[in-house]
C-alpha distance (Angstrom), angle and dihedral (degrees) to the residues before:
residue distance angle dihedral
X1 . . .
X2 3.92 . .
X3 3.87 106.0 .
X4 3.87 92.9 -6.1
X5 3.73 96.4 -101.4
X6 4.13 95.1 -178.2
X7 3.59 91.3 115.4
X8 3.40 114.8 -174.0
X9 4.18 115.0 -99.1
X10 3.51 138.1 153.9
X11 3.95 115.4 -134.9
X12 3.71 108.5 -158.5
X13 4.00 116.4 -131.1
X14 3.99 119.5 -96.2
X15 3.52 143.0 -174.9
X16 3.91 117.8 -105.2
X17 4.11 118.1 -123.9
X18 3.24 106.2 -157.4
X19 3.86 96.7 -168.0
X20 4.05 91.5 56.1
X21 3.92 138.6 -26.7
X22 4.02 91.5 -111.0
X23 3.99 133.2 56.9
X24 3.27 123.5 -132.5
X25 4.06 125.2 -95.7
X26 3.75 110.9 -53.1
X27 3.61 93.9 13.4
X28 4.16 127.4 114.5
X29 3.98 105.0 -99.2
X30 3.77 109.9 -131.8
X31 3.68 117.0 -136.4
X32 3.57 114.4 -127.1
X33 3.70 137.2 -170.2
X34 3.45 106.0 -136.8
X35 3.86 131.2 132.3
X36 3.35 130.1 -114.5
X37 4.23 82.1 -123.2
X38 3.68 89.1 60.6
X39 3.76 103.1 40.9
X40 3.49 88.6 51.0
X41 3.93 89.2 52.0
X42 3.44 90.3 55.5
X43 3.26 102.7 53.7
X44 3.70 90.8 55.1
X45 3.76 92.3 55.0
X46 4.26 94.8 42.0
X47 3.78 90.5 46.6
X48 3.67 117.6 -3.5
X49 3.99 103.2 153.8
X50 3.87 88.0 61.5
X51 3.34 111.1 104.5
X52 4.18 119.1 -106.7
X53 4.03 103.1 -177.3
X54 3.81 136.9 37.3
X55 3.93 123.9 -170.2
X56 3.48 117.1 162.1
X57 3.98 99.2 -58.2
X58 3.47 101.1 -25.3
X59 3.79 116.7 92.7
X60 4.11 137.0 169.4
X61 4.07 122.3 -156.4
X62 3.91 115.6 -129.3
X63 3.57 93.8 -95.4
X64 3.68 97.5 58.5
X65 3.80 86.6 44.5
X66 4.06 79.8 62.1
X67 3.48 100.3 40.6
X68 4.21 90.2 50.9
X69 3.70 99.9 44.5
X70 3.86 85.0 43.2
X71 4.44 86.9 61.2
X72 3.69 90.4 33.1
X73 3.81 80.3 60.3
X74 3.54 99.5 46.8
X75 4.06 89.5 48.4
X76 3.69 89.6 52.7
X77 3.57 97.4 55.5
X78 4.07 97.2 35.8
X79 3.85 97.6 49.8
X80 3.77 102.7 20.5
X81 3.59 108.6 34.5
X82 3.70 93.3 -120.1
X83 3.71 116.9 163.3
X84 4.09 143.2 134.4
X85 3.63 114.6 -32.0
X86 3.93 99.2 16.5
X87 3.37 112.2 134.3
X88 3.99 107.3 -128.1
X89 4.08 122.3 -173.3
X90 3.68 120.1 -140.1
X91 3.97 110.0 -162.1
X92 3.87 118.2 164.8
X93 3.82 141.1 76.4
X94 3.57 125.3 -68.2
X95 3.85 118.0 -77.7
X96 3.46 145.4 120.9
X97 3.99 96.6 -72.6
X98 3.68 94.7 47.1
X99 4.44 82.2 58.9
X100 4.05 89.1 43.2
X101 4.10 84.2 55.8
X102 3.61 99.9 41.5
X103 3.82 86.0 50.5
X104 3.60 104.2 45.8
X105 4.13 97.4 48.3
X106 4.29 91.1 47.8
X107 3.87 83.2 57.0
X108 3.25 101.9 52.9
X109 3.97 90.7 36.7
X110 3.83 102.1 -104.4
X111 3.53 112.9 136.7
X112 3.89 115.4 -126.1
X113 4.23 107.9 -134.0
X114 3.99 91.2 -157.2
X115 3.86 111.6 -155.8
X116 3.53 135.0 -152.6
X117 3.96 117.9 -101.3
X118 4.12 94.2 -134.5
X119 3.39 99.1 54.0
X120 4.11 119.6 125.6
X121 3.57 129.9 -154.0
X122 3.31 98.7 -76.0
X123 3.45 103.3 47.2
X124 4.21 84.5 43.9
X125 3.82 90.5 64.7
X126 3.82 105.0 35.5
X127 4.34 78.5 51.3
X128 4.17 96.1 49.3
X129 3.81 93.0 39.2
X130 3.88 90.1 48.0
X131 3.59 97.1 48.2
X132 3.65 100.1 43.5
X133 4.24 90.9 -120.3
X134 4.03 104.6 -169.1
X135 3.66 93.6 176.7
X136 4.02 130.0 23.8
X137 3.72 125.6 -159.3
X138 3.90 109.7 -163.4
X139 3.36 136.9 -165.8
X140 3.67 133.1 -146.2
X141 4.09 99.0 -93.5
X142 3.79 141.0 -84.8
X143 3.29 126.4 -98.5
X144 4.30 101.2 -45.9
X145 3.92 95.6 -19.7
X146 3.90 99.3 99.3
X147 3.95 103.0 -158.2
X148 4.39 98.1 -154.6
X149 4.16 79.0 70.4
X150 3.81 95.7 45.5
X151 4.09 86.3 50.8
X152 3.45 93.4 43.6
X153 3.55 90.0 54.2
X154 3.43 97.4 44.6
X155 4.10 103.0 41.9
X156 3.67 96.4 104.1
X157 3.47 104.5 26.8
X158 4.29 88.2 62.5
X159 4.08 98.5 59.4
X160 4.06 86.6 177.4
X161 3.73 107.7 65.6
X162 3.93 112.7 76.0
X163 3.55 100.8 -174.8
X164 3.93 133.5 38.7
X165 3.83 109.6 -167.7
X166 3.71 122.4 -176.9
X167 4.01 105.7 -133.5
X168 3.41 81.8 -132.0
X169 3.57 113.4 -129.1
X170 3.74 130.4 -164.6
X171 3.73 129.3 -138.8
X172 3.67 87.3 -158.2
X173 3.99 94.0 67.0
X174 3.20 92.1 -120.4
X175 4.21 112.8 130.2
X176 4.01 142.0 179.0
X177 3.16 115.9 -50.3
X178 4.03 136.9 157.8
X179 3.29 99.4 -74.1
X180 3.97 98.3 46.5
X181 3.93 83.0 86.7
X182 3.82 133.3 89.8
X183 3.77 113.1 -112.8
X184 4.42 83.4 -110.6
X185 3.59 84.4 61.1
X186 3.56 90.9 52.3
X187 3.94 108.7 31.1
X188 3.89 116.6 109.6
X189 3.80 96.5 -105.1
X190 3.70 88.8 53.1
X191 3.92 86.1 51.8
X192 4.09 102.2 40.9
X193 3.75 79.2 53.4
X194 3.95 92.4 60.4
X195 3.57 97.3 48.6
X196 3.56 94.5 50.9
X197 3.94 81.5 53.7
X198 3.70 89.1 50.6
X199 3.75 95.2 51.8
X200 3.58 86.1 64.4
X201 3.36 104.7 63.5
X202 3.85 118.1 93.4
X203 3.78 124.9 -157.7
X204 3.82 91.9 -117.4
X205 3.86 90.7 62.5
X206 3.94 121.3 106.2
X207 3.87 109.5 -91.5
X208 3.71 93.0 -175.4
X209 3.57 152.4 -10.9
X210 4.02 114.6 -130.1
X211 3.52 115.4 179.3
X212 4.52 123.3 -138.8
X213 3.15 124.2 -113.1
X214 4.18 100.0 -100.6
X215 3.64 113.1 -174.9
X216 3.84 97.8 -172.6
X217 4.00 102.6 22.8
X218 3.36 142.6 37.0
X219 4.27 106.0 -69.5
X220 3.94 104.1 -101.9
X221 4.11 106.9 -128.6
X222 3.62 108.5 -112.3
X223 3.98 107.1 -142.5
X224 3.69 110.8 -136.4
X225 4.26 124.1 178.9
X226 3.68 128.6 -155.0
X227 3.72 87.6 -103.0
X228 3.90 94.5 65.5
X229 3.83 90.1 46.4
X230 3.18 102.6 47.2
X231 3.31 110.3 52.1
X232 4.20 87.6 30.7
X233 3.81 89.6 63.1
X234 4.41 90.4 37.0
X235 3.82 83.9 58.5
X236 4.11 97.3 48.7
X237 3.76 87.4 45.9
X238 3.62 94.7 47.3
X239 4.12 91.9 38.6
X240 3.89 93.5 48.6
X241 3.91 97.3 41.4
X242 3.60 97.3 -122.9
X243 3.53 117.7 167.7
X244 4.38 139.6 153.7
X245 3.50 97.6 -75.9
X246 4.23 81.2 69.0
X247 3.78 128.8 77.5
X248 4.05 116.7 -164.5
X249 3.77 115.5 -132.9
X250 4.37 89.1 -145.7
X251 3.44 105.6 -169.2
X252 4.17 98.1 143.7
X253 3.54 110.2 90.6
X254 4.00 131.9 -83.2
X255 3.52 87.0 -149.4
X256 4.37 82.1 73.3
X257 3.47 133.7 61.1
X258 3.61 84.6 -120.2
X259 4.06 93.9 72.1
X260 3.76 96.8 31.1
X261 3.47 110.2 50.1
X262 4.33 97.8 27.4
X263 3.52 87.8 29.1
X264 4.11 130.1 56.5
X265 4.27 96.0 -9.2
X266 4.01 88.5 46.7
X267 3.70 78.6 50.4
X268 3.66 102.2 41.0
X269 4.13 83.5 51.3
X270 3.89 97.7 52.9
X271 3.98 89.0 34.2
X272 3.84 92.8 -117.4
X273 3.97 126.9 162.0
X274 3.73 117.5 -108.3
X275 3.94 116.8 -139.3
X276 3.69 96.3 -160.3
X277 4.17 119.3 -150.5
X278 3.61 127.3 -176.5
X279 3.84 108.2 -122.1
X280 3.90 118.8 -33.4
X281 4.01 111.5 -64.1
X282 4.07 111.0 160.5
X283 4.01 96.0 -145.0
X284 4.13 79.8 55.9
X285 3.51 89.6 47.7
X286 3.50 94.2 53.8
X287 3.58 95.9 41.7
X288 3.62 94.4 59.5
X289 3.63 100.6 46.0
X290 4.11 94.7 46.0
X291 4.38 93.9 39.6
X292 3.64 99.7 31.2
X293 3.73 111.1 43.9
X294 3.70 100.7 -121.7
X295 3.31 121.0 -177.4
X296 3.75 111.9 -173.5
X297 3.91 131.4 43.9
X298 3.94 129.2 -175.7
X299 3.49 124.1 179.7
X300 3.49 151.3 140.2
X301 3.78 110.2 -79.8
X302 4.36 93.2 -115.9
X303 3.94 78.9 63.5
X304 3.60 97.2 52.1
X305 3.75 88.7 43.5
X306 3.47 92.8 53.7
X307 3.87 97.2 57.7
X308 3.40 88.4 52.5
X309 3.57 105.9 46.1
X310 4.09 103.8 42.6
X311 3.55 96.8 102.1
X312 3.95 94.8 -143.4
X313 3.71 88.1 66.2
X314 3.72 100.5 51.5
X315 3.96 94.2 101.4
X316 4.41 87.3 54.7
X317 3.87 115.7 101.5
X318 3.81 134.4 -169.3
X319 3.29 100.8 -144.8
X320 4.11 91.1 157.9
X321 3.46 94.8 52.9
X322 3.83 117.8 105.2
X323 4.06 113.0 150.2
X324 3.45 135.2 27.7
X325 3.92 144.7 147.6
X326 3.77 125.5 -123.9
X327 3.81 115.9 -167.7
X328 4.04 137.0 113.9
X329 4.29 89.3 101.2
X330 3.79 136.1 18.9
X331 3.91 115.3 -77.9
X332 4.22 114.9 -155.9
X333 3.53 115.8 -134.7
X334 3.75 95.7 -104.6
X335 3.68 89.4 52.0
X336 3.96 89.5 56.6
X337 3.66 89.6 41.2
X338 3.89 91.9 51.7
X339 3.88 93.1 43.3
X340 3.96 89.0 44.3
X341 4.19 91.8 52.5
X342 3.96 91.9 48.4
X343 3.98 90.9 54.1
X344 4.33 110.3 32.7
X345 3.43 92.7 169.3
X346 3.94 94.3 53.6
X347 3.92 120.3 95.3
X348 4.34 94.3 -153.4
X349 3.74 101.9 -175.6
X350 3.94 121.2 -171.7
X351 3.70 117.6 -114.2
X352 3.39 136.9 -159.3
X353 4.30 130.3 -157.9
X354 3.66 153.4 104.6
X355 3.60 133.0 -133.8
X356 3.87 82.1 -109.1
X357 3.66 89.6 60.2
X358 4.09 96.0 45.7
X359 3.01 73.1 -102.3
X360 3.51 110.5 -85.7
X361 4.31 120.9 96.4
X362 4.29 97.0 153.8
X363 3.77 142.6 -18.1
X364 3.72 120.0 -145.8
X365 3.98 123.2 -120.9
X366 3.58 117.8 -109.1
X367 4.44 109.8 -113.8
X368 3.45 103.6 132.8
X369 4.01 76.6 -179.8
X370 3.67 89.1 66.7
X371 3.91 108.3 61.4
X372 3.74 102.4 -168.2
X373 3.33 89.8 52.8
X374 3.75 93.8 61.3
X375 3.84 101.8 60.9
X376 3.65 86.5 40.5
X377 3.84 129.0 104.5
X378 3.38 96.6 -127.3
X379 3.87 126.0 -124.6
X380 3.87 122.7 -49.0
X381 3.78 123.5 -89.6
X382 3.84 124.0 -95.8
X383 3.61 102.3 -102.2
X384 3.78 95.9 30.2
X385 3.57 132.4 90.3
X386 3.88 131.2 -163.1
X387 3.49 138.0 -177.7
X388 3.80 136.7 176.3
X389 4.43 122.4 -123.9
X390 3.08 136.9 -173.4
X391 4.11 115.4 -91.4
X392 3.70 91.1 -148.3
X393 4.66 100.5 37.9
X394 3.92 93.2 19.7
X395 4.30 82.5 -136.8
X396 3.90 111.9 126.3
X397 3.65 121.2 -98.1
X398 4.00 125.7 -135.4
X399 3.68 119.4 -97.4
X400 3.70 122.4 -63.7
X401 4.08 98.1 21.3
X402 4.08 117.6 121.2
X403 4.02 107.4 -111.3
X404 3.42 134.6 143.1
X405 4.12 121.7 -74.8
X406 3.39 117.9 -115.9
X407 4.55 122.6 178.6
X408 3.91 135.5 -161.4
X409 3.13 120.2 178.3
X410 4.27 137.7 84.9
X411 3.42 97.3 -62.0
X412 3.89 95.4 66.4
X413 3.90 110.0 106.9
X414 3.74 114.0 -114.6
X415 3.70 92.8 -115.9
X416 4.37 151.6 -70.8
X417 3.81 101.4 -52.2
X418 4.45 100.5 -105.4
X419 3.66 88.6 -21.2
X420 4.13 97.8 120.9
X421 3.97 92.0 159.1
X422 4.14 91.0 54.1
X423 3.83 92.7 40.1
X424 4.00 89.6 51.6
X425 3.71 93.4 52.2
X426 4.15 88.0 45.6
X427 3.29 101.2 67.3
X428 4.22 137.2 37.4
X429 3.39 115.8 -117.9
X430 3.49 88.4 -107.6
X431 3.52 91.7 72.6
X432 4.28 94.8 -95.8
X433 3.58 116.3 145.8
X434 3.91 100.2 -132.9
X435 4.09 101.7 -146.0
X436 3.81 103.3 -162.9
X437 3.65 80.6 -125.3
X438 4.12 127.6 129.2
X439 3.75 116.9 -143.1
X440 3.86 151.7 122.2
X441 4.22 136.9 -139.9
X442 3.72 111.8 -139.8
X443 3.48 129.5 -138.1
X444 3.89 86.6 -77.8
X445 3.70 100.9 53.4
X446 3.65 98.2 -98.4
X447 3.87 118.6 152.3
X448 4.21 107.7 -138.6
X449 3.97 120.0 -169.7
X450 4.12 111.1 -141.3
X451 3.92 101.0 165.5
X452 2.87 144.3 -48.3
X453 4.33 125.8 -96.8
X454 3.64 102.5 -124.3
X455 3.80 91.4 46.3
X456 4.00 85.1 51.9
X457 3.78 103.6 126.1
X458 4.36 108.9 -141.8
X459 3.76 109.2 -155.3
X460 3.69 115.2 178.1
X461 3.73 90.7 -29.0
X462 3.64 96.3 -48.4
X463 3.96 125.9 118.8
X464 4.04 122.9 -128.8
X465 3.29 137.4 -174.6
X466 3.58 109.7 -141.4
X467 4.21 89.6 -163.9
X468 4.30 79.9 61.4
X469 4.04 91.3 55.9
X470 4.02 86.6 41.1
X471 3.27 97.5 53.1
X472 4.02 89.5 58.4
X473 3.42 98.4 42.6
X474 3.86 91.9 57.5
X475 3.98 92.3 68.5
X476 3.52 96.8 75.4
X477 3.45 116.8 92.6
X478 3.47 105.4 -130.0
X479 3.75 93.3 56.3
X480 3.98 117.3 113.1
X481 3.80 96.5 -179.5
X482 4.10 129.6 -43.3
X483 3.67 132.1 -149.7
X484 3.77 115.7 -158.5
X485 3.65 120.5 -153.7
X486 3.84 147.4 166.8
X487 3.56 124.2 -120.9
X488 3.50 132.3 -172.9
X489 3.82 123.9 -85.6
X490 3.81 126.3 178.0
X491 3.91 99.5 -132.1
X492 3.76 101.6 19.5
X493 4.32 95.5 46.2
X494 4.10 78.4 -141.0
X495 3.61 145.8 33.8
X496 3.35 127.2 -173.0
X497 4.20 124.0 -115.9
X498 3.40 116.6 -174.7
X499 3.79 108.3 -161.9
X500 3.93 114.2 -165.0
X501 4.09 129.0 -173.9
X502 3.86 97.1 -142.8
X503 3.72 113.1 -135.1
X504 4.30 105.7 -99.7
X505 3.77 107.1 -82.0
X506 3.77 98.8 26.4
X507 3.66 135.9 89.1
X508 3.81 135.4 -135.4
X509 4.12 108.0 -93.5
X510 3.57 95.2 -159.1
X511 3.49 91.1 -180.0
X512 3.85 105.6 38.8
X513 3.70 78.9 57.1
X514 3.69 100.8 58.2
X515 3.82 83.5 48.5
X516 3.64 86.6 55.8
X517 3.64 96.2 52.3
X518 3.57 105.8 37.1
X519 4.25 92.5 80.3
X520 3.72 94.3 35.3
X521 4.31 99.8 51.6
X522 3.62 137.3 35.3
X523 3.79 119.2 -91.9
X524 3.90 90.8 -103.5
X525 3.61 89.5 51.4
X526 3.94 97.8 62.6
X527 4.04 109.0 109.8
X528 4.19 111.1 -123.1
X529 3.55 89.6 -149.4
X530 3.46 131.9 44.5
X531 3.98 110.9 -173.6
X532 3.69 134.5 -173.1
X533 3.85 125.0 -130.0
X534 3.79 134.3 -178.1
X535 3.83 91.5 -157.0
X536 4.08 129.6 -14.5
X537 4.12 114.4 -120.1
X538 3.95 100.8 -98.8
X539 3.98 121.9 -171.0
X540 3.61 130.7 -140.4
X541 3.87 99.4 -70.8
X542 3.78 93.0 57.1
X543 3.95 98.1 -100.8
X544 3.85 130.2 132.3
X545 4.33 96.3 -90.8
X546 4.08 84.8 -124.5
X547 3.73 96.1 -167.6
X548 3.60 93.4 57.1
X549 3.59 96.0 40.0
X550 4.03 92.1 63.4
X551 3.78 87.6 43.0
X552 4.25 90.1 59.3
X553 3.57 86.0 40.7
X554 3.94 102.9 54.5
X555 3.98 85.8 43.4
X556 3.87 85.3 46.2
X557 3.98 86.8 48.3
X558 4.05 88.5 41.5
X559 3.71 94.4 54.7
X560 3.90 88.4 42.7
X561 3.75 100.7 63.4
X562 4.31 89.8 35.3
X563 3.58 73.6 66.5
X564 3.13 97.8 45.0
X565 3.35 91.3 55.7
X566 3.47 106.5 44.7
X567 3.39 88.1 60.1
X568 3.53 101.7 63.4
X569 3.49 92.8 47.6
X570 3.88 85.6 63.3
């Protein structure tokens, strides 16, 4: 097995539930140790005429979604040698074949290495080489990046990967289906051979490889097993109420957590439709929900904002939507509240996770009536257990003090894929998954996301939270969304920057602002510079791109004092 991924975990014991893997609201959900293979399976024999997949106007029911991946697996292994424990690379755009591909190599226990859409050619071979990748499906690019050039590029320069296979995509709309298969591919023997590959795998086997976010190395590849999916996605499905009257508009991407485990396996659990769409595109967005009767929507909150905000879309409603999750960055109250006022009919409930934690740690109530509650994470998961240390002792702190997040429990990934330094430094030597993340439960259990540790500015010895500073500079009116950020200062360690989008028509009153701030935070607190952007550099899950953010800002700052400088000369 290609980088011996059998890490060692211990799966607790659980009932069976025959009639599904998740109880109903309010009950205790039973972990189970199925496979993704086999939950699939039954779906198509409980309710296989119900339709899986939406593009456009094609569609497939869940029991041709079995039947495909189940060829697609028997083709893999015939022709390419696929089988458990090869590592296999998924790069393209969401859509129906990327889902068929995902499907068929989790059956047959190969582990899908899902890769970001943006990457380049360098990134692209530092990933394959890292990851061990023996086989590459492609898809046709993203956006400008064309991926044929990126392979080309990076053919002998990844010695690993035998095959590259386009996914192959068609620009007719037209997608796998049973009869895009040879009759080898589809002949019993062919077929008794796949099941006897599917009896092998085990629920404590890797399922997948998805990679962090790394803004200044090479993402580490977060290990996670059919156990931690599973049962992650039974619990969102079970915790949200989704069921087969639904269909998911998923438009964040199956290369994340985000779209795997809360998108198509929460929806292969609760028997939902999937309307499937490329990468995130608002017009697309909007399309779906108004022409195709979608009922759920999750999304990071700079997606939501951005359906609500583009002017030309202001007359658009959603009257079909009723549930959806919004997680991936903090969300202010007003934010919620203004997201929550453009869509009545839609339940938006506050998440909290980490591809670490598949991702899923809590999900908020919905009581709009109750307004801590809304900005709140929620309680924890049955089956999970959190607590909050110290960053400085590592000891727990009492209820309602900031510390960092740490989670036990079956949703914690099994580890960094041959990365023994990073996994040693992830978790406490108690066995605590230490999250990076800053938060605090109140008195009634309820999880609350401050910052986060790395994004911790240190000026002059003193900690801030740059979500604290945020949080004030979003009252003024003329504020379209700010990023605060530390950047380096020789005596100090760390200034502040606030960066701030300025809402269209208005300008940046550095000074007004300053006035603003100076009653409302500690001296220490004040930003140094206040800079003006038209948009901030976002990557392919919808968040602010935070390494090249602080680049444009030092050069921003740079040109600044040159200015500065020049001036007084004059």
């Amino acid at each position: 097995m290609a980088g011996d991924m059998r890490m060692h975990i211990q799966i607790p014991s659980a009932p069976f539930r025959d009639s599904s893997l998740y109880t109903s609201s309010g009950g205790i959900m039973e972990l189970t140790k199925k496979t993704i293979g086999q939950c699939l399976r039954e779906q198509a024999e409980q309710m296989g005429d119900h339709v899986a997949l939406e593009v456009g106007g094609w569609s497939c029911t869940y029991r041709q979604l079995d039947r495909v991946s189940d060829y697609l697996a028997a083709h893999m292994g015939r022709k390419y040698g696929i089988c458990q424990g090869t590592h296999v690379g998924i790069w393209s755009v969401n859509s129906p074949n990327w889902v068929f591909t995902f499907f068929a190599l989790v059956k047959i226990g190969a582990v899908p290495i899902l890769i970001n859409t943006c990457y380049q050619q360098d990134e692209m071979k530092g990933i394959l080489n890292y990851s061990d990748v023996e086989v590459l499906y492609y898809g046709a690019g993203y956006k400008d990046i064309i991926y044929e050039d990126i392979v080309a590029a990076v053919r002998q320069e990844t010695p690993k990967v035998r095959h590259f296979i386009h996914i192959d995509e068609k620009e007719g709309g037209t997608w796998m289906e049973e009869d895009s298969f040879s009759a080898r591919d589809t002949a019993q023997e062919s077929l008794a051979r796949l099941e006897e590959s599917k009896q092998k795998v085990r629920a404590e086997d890797p399922a997948c490889m998805i990679f962090t976010s790394g803004t200044t190395s090479l993402p580490k590849g977060v290990v996670l097993t059919h156990y931690n999916l599973v049962n992650n996605s039974c619990f969102i499905a079970s915790a949200m109420g989704w069921g087969p009257e639904d269909k998911m508009c998923i438009t964040v991407p199956l290369f994340h957590c985000f779209g795997i485990t809360a998108g198509i396996l929460a929806c292969l659990q609760a028997g939902t439709s999937m309307y499937l769409i490329p990468y995130f595109r608002t017009a697309m967005v909007w399309d779906a929900i108004e022409k195709s009767g979608c009922t759920i929507l999750n999304g990071v909150p700079s997606m939501f904002l951005a359906m609500i905000r583009k002017p030309k879309y202001k007359d658009k409603r959603a009257d079909h939507l009723r549930s959806g999750i919004i997680a991936g960055s903090p969300v202010s109250r007003d934010e919620l509240t203004e997201i929550c006022r453009r869509f009545p009919n839609l339940r938006l409930r506050p998440s909290y996770g980490q591809t670490e934690t598949s991702p899923c740690v809590s999900i908020g109530e919905w009581d709009p009536a109750h307004e801590p509650r809304a900005v709140s994470a929620g309680q924890v998961n049955e089956h999970v257990s959190v607590r909050i240390c110290s960053p400085e002792t590592g000891e727990p702190v009492e209820t309602g003090r900031d510390g960092e997040i740490q989670v036990k429990g079956y949703n914690v990934m099994t580890g960094y894929y041959k990365l023994p330094q990073a996994n040693a430094k992830a978790f406490t030597a108690d066995g605590w998954l230490k999250t990076g993340d800053l938060g605090h439960l109140d008195e009634r259990g309820e999880l609350f996301i401050t910052g986060r540790l790395k994004e911790m500015i240190i000026r002059a010895g003193e900690n801030i939270s740059p979500q604290e500073i945020e949080e004030v500079i979003r009252q003024l009116k003329w504020v379209c969304s700010v990023k605060v950020i530390g950047v380096p200062a020789e005596v100090l360690q760390e200034e502040i920057a606030a960066c701030i989008v300025p809402v269209p028509g208005c300008q940046v009153d550095e000074e007004g602002l300053l006035r603003y701030l100076k009653p409302r935070l500690a001296h220490y607190k004040i930003p140094a510079y206040v800079l003006k952007f038209d948009k901030f550099p976002m990557n392919a899950s919808g968040k602010i791109h935070l390494k090249r953010l602080k680049e444009m800002a030092a050069e921003m700052i740079r040109q600044k004092k040159a200015d500065q400088g020049a001036a007084k000369i004059e």
